[in-house]
TIBA-441672 format. One record per atom (N, C-alpha, C, O, CB): residue in three letters; x, y, z. Coordinates in steps of 0.1 Angstrom, whole numbers, padded with zeros to 4 digits, always signed. Atoms other than C-alpha are relative to their C-alpha. Glycine has a CB too. Layout:
<nodes>
ALAXYZ...
</nodes>
This chain:
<nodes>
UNK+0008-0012+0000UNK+0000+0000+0000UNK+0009+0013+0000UNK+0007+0023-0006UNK-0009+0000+0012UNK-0008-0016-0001UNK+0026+0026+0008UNK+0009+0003-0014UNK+0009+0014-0021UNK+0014+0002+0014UNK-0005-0005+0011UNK+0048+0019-0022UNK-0015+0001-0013UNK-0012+0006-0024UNK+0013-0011-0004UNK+0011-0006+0014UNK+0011+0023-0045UNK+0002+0017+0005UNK+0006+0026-0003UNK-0023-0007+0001UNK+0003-0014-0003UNK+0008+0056-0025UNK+0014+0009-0003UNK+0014+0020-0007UNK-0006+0001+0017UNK-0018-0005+0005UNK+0050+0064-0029UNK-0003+0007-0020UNK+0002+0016-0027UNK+0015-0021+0000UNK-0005+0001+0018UNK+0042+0058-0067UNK-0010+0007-0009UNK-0008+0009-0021UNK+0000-0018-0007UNK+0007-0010+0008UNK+0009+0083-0073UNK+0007+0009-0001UNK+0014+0015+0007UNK-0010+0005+0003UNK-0004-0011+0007UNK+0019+0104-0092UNK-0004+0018+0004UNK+0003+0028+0006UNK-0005-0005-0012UNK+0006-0013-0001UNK-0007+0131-0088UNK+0000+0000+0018UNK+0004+0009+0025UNK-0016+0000-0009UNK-0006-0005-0017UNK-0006+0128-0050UNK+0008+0002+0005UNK+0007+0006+0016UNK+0000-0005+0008UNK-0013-0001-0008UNK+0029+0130-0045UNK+0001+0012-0006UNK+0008+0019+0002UNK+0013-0011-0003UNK-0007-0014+0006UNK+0032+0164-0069UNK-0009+0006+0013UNK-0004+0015+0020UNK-0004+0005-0019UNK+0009-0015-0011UNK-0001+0180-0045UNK+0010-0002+0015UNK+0016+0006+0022UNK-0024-0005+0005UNK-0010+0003-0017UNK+0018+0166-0012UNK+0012+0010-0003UNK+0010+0020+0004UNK+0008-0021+0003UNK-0007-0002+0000UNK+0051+0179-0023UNK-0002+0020-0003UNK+0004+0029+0003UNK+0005-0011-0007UNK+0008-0010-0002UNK+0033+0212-0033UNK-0001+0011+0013UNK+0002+0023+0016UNK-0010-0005-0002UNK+0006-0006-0013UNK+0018+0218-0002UNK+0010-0002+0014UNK+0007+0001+0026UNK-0015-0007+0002UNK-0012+0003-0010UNK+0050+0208+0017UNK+0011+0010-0004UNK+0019+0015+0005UNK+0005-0016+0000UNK-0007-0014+0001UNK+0069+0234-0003UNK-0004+0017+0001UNK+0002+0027+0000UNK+0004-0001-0013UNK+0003-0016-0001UNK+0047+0265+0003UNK-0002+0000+0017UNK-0005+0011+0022UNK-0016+0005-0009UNK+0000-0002-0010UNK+0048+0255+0041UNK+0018+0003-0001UNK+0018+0012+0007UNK-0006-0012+0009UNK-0017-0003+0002UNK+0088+0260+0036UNK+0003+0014-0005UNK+0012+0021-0001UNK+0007-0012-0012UNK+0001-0010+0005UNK+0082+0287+0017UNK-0003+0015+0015UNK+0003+0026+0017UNK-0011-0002-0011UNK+0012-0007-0006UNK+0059+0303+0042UNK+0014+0001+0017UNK+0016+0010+0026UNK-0022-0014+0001UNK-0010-0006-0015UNK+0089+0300+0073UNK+0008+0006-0008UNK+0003+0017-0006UNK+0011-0012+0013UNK-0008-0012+0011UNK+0113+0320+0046UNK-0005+0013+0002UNK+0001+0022+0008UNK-0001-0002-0016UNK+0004-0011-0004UNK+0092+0346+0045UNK-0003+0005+0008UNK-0007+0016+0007UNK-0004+0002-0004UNK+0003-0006-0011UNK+0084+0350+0077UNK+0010+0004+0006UNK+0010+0014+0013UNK-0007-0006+0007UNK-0013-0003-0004UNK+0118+0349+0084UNK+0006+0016-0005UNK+0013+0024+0000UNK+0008-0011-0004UNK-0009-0016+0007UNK+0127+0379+0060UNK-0010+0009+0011UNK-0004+0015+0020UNK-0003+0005-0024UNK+0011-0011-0006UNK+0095+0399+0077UNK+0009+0001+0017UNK+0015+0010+0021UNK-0023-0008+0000UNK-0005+0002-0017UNK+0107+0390+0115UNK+0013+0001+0004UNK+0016+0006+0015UNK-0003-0013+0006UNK-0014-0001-0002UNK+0144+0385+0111UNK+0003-0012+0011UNK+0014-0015+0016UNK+0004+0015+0006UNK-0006+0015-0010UNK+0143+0352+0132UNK-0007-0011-0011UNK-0014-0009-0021UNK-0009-0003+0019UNK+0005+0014+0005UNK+0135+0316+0121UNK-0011-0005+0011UNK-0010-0008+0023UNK+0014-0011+0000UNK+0013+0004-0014UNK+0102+0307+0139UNK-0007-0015-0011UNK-0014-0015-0021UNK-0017+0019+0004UNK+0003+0013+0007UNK+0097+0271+0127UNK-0014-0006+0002UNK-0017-0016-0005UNK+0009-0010+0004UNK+0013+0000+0001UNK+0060+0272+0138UNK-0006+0002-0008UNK-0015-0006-0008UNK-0004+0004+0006UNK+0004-0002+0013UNK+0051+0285+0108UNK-0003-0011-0011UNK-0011-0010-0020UNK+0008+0009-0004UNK+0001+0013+0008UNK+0056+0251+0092UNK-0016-0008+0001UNK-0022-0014-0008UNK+0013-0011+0006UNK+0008+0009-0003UNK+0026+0238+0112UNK-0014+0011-0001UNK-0025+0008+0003UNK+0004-0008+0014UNK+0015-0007-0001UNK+0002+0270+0106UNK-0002+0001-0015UNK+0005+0003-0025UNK-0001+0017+0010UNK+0009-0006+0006UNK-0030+0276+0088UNK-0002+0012-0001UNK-0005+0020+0008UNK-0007-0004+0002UNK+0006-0015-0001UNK-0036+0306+0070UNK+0019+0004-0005UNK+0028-0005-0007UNK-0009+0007+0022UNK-0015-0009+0007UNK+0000+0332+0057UNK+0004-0005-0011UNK+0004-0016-0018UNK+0014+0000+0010UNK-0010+0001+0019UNK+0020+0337+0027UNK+0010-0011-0002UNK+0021-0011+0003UNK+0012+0015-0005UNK+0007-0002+0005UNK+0018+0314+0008UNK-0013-0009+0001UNK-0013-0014+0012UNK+0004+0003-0008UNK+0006+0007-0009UNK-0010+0294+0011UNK+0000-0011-0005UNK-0001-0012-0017UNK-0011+0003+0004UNK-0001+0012+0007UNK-0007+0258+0009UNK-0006-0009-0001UNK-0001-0019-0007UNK+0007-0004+0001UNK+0012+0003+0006UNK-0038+0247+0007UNK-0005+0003-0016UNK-0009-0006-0023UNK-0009+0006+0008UNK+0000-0002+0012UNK-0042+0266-0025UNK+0010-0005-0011UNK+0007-0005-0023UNK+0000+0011+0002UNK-0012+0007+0007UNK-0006+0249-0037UNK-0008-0010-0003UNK-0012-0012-0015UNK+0014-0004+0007UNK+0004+0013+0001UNK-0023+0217-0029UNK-0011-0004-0012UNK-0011-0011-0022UNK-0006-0003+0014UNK+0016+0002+0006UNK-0057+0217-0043UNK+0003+0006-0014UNK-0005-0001-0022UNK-0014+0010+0010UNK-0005-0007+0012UNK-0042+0237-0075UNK+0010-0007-0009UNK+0010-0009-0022UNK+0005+0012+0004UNK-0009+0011+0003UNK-0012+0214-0077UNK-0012-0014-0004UNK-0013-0018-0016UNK+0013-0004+0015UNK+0008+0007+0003UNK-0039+0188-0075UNK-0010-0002-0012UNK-0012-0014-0016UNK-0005+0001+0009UNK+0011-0005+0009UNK-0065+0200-0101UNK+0014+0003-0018UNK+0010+0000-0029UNK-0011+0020+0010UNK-0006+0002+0012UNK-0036+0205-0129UNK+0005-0014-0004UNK+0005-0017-0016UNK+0010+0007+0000UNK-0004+0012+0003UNK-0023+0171-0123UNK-0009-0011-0002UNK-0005-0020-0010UNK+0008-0004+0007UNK+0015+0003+0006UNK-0059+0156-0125UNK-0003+0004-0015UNK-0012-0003-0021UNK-0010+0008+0008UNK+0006-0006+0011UNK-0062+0175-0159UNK+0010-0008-0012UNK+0008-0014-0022UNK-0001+0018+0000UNK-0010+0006+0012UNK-0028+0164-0176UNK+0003-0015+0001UNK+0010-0021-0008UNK+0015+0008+0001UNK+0002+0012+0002UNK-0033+0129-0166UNK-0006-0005-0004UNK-0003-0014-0011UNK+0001-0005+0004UNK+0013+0004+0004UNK-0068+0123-0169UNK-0008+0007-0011UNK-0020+0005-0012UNK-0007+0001+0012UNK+0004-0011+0003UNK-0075+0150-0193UNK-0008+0014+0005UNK-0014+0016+0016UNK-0005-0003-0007UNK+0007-0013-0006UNK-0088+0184-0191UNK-0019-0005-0002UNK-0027-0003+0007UNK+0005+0017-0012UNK+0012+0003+0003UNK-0121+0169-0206UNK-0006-0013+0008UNK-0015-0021+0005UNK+0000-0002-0014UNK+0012+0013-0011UNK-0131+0142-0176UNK-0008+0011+0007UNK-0008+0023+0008UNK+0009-0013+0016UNK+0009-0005-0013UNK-0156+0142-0150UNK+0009+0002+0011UNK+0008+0013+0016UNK-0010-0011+0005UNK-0013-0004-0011UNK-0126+0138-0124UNK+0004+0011+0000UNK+0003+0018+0010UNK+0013-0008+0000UNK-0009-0016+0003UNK-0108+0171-0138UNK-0015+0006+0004UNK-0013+0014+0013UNK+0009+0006-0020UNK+0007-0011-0005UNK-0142+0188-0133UNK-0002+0001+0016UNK-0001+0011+0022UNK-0013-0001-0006UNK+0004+0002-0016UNK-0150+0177-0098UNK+0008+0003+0009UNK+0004+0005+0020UNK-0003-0011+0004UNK-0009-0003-0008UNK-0115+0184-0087UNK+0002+0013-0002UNK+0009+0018+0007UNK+0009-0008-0001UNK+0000-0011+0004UNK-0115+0216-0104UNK-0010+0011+0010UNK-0005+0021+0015UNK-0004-0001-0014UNK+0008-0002-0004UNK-0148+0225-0087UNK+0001+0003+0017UNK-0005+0012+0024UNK-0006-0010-0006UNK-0006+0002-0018UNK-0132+0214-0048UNK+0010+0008-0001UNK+0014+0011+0010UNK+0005-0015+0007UNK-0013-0011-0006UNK-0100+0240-0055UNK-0012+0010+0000UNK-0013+0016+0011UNK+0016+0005-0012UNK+0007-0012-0002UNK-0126+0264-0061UNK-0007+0007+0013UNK-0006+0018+0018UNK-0009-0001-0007UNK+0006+0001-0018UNK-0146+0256-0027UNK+0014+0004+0006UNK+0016+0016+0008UNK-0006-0019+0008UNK-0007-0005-0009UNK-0114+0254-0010UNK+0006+0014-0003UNK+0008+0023+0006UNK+0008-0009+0001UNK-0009-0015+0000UNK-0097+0283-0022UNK-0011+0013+0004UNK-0007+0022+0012UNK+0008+0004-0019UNK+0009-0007-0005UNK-0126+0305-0017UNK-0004+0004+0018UNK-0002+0014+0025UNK-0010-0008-0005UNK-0004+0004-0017UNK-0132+0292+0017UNK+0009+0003+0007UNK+0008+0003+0019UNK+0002-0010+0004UNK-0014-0003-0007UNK-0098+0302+0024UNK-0001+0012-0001UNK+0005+0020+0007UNK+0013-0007-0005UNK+0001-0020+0001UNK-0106+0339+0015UNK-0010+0007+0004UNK-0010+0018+0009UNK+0001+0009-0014UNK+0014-0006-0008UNK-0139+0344+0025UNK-0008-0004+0012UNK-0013+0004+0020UNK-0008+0000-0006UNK+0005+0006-0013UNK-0153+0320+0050UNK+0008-0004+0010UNK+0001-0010+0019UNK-0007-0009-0001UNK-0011+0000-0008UNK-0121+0316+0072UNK+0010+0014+0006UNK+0019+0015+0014UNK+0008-0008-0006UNK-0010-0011+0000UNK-0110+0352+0067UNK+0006+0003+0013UNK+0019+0004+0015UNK-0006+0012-0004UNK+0006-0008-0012UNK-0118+0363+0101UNK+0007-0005+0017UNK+0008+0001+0028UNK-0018-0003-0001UNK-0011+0010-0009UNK-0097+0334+0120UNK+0012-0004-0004UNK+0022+0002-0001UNK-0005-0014+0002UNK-0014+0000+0009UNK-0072+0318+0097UNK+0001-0005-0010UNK+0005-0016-0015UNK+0011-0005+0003UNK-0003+0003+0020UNK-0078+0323+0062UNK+0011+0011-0006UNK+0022+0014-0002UNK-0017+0005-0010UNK-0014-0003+0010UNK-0059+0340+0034UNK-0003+0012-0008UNK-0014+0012-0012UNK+0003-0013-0011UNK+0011-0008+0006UNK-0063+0373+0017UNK+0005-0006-0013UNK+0012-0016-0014UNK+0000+0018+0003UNK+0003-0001+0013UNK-0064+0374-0018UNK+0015-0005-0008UNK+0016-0012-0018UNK-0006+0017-0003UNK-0011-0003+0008UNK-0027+0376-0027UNK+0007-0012+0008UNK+0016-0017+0001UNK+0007+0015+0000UNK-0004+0012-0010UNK-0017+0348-0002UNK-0007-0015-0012UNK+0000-0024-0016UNK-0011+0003+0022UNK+0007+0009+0003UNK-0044+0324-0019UNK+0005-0004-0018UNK+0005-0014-0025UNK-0016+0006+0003UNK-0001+0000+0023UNK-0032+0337-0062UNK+0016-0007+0002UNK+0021-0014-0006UNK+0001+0023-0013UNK-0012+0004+0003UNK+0004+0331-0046UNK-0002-0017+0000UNK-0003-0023-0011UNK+0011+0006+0011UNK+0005+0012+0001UNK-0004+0295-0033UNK+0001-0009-0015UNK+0009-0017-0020UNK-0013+0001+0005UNK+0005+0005+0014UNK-0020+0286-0066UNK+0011+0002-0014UNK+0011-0003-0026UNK-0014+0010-0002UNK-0010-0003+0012UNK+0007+0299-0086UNK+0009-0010+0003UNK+0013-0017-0005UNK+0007+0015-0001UNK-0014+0009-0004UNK+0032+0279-0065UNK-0008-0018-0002UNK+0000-0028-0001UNK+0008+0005+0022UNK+0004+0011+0002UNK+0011+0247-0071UNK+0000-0002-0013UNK+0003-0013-0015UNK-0010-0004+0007UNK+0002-0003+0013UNK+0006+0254-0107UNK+0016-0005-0005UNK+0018-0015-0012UNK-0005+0017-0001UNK-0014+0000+0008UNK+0046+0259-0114UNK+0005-0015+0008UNK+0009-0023+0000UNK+0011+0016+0004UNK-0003+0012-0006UNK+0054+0228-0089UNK-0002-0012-0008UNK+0006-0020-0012UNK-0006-0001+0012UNK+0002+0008+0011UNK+0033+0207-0110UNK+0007-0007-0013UNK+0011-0018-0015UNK-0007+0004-0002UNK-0005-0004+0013UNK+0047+0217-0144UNK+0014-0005+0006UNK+0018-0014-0001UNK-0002+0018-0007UNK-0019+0004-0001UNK+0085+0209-0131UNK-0001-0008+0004UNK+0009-0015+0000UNK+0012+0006+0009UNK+0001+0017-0001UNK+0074+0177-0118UNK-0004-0003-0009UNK+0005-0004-0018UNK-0007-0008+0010UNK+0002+0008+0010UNK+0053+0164-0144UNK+0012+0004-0011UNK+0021-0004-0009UNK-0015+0003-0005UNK-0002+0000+0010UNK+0070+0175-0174UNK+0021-0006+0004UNK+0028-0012-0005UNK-0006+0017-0007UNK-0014+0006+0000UNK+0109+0166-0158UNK-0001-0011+0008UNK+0009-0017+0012UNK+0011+0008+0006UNK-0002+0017-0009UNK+0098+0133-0139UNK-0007-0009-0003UNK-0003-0020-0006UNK-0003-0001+0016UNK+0013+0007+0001UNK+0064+0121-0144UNK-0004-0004-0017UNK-0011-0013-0021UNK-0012+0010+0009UNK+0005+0003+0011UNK+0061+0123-0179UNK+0006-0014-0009UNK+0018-0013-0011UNK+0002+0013-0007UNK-0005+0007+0008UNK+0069+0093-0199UNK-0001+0000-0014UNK+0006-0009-0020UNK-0003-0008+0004
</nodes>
């Protein structure tokens, strides 16, 4: 079971995604603060967001495996939307994301994708 789950493809790019914008996310907190505060690894919510990596990383690699034209690519298309939304509007207020936190995310799951699939995954 673990080497099937080692060997998705599309789960390991959203995992790896959403494990580089928590990495990301102590960097920049570091430039803003001038310390290393490694809590940041484990919070919800700040720049950038990696929920939005995930679910974005997720929803491209759904599309270029499965095509853009399934039912899967719509439905997963459909849940970044919820989530990312959710993360800017119905969490704002506790620990969601504004606007520019949520496009970065999405950008960084987007390009993550594209450098995995196209230099590892592709055959």
């Amino acid at each position: 079971m673990i080497t099937s789950l080692l060997s998705n493809e599309v789960l390991l790019t959203a995992v790896i995604s959403m494990f580089t914008a928590q990495v990301i996310k102590i960097i920049y907190y570091y430039i803003l603060e001038k310390k290393f505060n490694w809590i940041h690894i484990f919070e919800a919510g700040g720049m950038p967001s990696s929920h939005s990596a995930l679910v974005c990383s997720l929803t491209l690699m759904v599309g270029l495996s499965e095509g853009f034209d399934s039912v899967l690519f719509a439905a997963v298309a459909v849940f970044a939307a919820i989530v990312m939304y959710d993360a800017m509007k119905v969490r704002a207020e506790e620990v969601g994301h504004t606007l520019v936190e949520v496009s970065t995310g999405g950008t960084l799951g987007v390009i993550m994708s594209l450098i995995l699939y196209f230099n590892y995954f592709r055959g």
